[in-house]
VOFI-542944 format. One line per field, with one value per residue (C-alpha): residue number from 1; residue in one letter; x negated, y, z negated. Coordinates in steps of 0.2 Angstrom, whole numbers. Layout:
BEGIN
resi (NUM/...) $
resn (a/...) $
xx (X/...) $
yy (Y/...) $
zz (Z/...) $
END
This chain:
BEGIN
resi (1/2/3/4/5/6/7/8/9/10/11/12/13/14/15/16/17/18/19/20/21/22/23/24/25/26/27/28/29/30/31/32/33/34/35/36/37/38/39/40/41/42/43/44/45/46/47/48/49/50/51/52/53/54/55/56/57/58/59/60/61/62/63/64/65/66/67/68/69/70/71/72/73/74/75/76/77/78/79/80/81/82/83/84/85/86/87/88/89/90/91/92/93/94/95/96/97/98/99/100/101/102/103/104/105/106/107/108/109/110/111/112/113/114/115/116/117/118/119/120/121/122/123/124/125/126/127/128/129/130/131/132/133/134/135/136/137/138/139/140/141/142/143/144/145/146/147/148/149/150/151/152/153/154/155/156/157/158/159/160/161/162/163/164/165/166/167/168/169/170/171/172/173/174/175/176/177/178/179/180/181/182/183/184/185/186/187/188/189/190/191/192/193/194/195/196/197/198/199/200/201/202/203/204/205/206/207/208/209/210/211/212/213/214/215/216/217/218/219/220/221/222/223/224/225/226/227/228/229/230/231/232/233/234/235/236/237/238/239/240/241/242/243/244/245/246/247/248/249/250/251/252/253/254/255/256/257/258/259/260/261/262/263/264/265/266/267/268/269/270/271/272/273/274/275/276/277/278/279/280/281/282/283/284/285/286/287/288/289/290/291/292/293/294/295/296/297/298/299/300/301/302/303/304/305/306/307/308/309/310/311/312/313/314/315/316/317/318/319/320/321/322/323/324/325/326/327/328/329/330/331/332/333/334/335/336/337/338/339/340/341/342/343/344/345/346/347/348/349/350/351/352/353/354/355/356/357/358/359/360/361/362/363/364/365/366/367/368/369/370/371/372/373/374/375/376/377/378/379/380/381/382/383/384/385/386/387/388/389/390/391/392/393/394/395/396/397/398/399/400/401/402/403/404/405/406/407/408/409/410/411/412/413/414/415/416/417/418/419/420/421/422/423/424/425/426/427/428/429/430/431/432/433/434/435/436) $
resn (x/x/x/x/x/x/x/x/x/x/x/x/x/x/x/x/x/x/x/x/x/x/x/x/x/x/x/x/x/x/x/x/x/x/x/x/x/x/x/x/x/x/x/x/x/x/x/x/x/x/x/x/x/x/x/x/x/x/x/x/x/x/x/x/x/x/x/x/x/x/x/x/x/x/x/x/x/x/x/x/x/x/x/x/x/x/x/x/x/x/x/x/x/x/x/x/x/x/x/x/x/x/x/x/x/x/x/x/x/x/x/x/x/x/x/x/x/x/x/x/x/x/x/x/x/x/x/x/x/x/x/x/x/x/x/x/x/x/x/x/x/x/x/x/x/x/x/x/x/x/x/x/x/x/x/x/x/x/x/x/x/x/x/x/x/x/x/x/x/x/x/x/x/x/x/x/x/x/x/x/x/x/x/x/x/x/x/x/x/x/x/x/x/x/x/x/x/x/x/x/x/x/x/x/x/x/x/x/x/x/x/x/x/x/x/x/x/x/x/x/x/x/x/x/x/x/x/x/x/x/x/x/x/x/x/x/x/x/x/x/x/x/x/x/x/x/x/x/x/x/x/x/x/x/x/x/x/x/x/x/x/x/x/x/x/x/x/x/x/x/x/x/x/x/x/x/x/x/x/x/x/x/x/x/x/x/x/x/x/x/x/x/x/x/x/x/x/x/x/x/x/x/x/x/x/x/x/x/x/x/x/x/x/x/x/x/x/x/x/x/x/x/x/x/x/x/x/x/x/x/x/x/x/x/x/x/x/x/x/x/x/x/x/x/x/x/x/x/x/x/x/x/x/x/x/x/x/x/x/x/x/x/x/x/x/x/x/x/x/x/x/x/x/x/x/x/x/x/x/x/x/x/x/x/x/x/x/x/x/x/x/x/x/x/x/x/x/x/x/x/x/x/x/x/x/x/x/x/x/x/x/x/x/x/x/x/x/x/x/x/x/x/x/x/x/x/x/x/x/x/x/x/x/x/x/x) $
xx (-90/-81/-71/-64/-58/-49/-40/-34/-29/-19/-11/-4/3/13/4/0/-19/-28/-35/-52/-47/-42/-57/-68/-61/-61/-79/-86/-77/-86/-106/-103/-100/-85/-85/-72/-63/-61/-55/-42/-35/-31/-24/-13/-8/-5/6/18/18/18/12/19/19/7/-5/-1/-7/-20/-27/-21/-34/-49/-48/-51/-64/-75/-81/-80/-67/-64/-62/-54/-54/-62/-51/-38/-27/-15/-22/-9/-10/3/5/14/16/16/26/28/23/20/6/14/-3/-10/5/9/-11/-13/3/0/-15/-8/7/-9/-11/-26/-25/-39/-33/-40/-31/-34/-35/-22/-19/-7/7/7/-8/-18/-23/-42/-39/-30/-43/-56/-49/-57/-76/-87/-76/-83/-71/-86/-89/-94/-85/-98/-93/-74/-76/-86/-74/-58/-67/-69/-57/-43/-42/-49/-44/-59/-60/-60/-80/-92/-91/-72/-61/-73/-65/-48/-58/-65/-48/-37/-49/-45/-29/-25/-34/-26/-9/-7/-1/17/14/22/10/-5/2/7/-9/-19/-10/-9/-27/-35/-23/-28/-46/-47/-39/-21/-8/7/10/22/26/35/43/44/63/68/65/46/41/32/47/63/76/82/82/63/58/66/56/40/45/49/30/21/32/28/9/10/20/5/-8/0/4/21/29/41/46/55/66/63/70/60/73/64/49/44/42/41/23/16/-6/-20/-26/-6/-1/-13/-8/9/7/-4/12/22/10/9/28/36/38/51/62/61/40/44/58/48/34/43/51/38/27/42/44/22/27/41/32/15/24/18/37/50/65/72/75/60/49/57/56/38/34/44/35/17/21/28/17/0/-7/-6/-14/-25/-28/-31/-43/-56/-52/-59/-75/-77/-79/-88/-74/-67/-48/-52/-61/-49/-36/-44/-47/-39/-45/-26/-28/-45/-33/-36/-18/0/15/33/46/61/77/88/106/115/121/116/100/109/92/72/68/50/44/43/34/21/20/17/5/-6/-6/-10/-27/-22/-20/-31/-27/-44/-52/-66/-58/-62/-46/-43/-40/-36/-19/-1/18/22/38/50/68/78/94/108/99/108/99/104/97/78/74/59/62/44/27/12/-7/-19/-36/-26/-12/-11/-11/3/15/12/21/34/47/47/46/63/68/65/78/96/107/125/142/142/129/122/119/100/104/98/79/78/89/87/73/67/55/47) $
yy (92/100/83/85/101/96/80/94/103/88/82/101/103/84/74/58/55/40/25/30/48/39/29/44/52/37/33/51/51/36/41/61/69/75/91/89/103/96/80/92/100/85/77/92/93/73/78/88/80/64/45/35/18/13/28/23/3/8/21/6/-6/10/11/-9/-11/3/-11/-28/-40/-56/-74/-88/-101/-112/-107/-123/-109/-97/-77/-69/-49/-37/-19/-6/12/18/19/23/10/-1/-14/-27/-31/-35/-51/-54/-57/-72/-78/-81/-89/-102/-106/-110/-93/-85/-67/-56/-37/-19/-8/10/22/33/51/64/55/37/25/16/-5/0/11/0/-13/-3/-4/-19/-17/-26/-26/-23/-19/-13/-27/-29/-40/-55/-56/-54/-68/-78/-75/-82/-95/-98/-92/-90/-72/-54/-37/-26/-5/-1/-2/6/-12/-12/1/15/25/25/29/46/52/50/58/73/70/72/90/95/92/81/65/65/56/41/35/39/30/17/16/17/3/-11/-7/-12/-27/-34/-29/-43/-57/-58/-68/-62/-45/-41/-22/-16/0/11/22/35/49/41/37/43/42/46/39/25/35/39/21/13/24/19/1/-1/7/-7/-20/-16/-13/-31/-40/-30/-40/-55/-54/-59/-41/-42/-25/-23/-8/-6/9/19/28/23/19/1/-8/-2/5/18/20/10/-2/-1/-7/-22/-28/-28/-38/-49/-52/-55/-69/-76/-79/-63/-44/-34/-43/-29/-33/-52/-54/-41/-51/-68/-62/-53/-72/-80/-72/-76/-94/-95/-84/-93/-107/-117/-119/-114/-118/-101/-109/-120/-105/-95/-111/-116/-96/-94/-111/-105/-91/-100/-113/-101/-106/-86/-83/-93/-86/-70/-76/-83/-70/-56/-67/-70/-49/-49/-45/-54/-56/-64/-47/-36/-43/-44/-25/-17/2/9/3/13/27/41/46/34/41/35/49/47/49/65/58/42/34/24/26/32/38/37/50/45/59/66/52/54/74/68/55/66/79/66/66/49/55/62/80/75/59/66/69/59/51/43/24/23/36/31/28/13/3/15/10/5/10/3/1/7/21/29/44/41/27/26/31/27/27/38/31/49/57/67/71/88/80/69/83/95/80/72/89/83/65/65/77/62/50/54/49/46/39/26/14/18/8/4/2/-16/-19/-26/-13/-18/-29/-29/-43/-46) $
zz (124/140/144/128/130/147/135/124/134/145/129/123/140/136/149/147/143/152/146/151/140/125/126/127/113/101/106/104/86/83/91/82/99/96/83/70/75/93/83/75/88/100/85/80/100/97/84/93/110/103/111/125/120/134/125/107/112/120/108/94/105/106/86/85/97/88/77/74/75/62/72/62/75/61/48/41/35/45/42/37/31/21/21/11/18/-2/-14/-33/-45/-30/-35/-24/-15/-31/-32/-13/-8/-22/-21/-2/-4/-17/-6/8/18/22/19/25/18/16/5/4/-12/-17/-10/-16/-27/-21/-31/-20/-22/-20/-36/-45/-42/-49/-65/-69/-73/-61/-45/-28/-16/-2/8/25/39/34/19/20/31/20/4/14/19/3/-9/4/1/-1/-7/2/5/26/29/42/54/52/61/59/73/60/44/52/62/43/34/48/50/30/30/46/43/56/46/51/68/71/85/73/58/66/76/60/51/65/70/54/52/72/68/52/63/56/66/57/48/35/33/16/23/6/11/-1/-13/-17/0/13/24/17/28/36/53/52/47/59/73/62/61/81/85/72/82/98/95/87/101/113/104/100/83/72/64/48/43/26/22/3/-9/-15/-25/-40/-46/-44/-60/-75/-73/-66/-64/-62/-76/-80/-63/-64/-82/-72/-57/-70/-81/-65/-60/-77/-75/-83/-76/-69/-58/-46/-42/-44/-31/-17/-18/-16/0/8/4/10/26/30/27/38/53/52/54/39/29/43/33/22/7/8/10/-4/-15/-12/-15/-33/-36/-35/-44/-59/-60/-62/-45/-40/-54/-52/-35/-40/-55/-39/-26/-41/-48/-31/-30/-48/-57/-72/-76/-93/-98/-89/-100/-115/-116/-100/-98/-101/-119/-123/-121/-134/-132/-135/-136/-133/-125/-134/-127/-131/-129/-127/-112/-97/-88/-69/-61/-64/-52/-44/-40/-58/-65/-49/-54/-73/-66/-58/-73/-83/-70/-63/-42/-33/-22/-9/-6/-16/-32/-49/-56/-74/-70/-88/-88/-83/-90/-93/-102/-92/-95/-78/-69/-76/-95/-109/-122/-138/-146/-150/-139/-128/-112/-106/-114/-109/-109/-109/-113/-128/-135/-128/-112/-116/-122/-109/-97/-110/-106/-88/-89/-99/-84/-74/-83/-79/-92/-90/-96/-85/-77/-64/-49/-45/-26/-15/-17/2/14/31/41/57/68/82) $
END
């Protein structure tokens, strides 16, 4: 198309690009009348001559209008949605999406699957036999309706216009754009109907973004584009400094977030997922107070209603928790073996990044969207900042397809433990926030 050629060429000399541009551009995406290589280049030019924020709403409002839309007009319960812009060992979702819908939320969420070294909710999901996770808009709608809440794959009817730019955008190297990312995120979240949005800023060494200067650039685009369209934005700083939890994969991560809604878990999962419920109760409007909010979230969680939550929300998606448990695919494994450690000391460091490297060895992440991964692989059992170790503990445990595969990653997951005379500190889980 020669009008795209003239939007390039606008966009690389820094000009602003119309509405009428931005509407052309995300519509020809859309209708195949844009090549990919045209999509590329004005996305690379994006990239380095960046958005104003009156182009990055409007381009925000292009990517929701290229499908449908969710109404909730007849919906008892506020729609409320949570993202996570990845971390290691983050299977938050998994808690945070049934929690809210026992303490009376709605939440209406797509997830993504995992790419490069952060493990997506979709994957995880798919550890458990059964599960669809490819739904269309009717029948997201119809589940929240009915079950209060859903954990679904971006379709073809919802956001499409996103779903084909990040599959570009990922081979281009044009992901580092703050407009794009924070276009990407808020138009799927305004697309599905939510009225507030929580955002779990992973900052840190396992994290997309890596420091507090960057996020906060990140954060201040989500906001805005939610105050343009009229919905509520928390933003949480969390570290990412280490992993989260003490597990990292797919089945592995789900047995997690089960044991935290059964009461038990890391305290690290536990806590992150209380506030981030908290903070939907207060900004909905259905508990204002703090304290209340906090209470009636650490209430549901104890007492097995999010649990039982989640139990619905997966037969609801033909999945069964009872099975899942029962024989979860991590414990099929043909490989178990503890990493021992080799001094004794005090756990100062897990670096993230290590156990992500071992992960994907281990053939548990995926370098393209098209790769196969093993939903049965991970670590798990890993020891914490601040823990104490003597010579021949565990210092994690490794689920694999064989035991060649496990000892070709145990010399670098003990790299990943730092181990000192002192303990070490673990850092605040919750840095910083942000609202609109």
């Amino acid at each position: 198309m020669r009008e795209v050629v003239g939007i390039i060429e606008r966009k690389k000399q820094g000009m602003e690009l119309t509405r009428a541009e931005i509407y052309s551009f995300v519509d020809g995406c859309v209708n195949g009348d844009i090549p990919d290589y045209q999509i590329a280049s004005l996305l690379m030019a994006i990239c380095l001559r960046g958005f104003s924020l009156e182009e990055t709403i409007v381009y925000t409002e292009a990517l929701v209008k290229s499908g449908r839309t969710l109404k909730w007009d007849d919906s008892a319960r506020a729609v409320v949605d949570k993202h996570s812009t990845g971390g290691v060992g983050d299977k938050t979702s998994l808690v945070v999406v049934p929690l809210a819908v026992a303490c009376g939320l709605a939440v209406a969420k797509l997830s993504g699957r995992g790419l490069g070294l952060t493990g997506g909710t979709i994957d995880k999901l798919e550890s458990i036999k059964g599960l669809r996770v490819d739904l269309s808009a009717d029948q997201i709608r119809a589940q929240v309706m009915s079950a209060g809440g859903v954990i679904a794959a971006q379709g073809p009817d919802l956001v499409p216009a996103d779903g084909i730019i990040y599959s570009l955008r990922d081979v281009t190297g044009t992901i580092d754009s703050i407009p794009l990312i924070a276009a990407s995120v808020m138009s799927k979240k305004i697309a599905t109907g939510a009225s507030c949005i929580a955002i779990d800023m992973k900052v840190g060494d396992g994290a997309f973004v890596k420091d507090i200067v960057a996020a906060d650039d990140l954060s201040e685009a989500m906001i805005d584009i939610g105050r343009a369209f009229g919905c509520k934005v928390r933003v949480y700083f969390t570290n990412m400094n280490a992993p989260l939890g003490r597990a990292v994969g797919h089945s592995i991560e789900v047995s997690e977030a089960l044991s935290v809604l059964d009461g038990g878990g890391p305290e690290d999962v536990r806590e992150l997922a209380v506030m981030i419920v908290s903070g939907l109760l207060r900004d909905s409007g259905l508990i204002r107070q703090p304290r209340a909010a906090r209470s009636s979230a650490e209430l549901h969680l104890d007492n097995g209603d999010a649990l039982r939550a989640l139990d619905e929300i997966i037969k609801m998606q033909g999945g069964s928790l009872t099975h899942f448990s029962a024989s979860p695919p991590h414990k099929s494994s043909l490989s178990d073996r503890y990493v021992a450690s080799p001094a004794t000391g005090y756990i100062s460091r897990v670096d993230p990044i290590q156990i992500a490297f071992a992960i994907r060895q281990l053939g548990g992440s995926r370098l393209s969207k098209e790769s196969d991964i093993n939903l049965a692989v991970g670590i798990n059992e890993m020891v914490k900042v601040g823990e104490k170790v003597v010579v021949g503990d565990p210092l994690c445990r490794i689920y694999s397809a064989s035991d060649n595969d496990s000892r070709s990653v145990e010399e670098s997951l003990v790299g990943a433990f730092k181990i000192s005379d002192r303990p070490g500190l673990a850092g605040q889980l919750i840095i910083d926030q942000r609202i609109s």
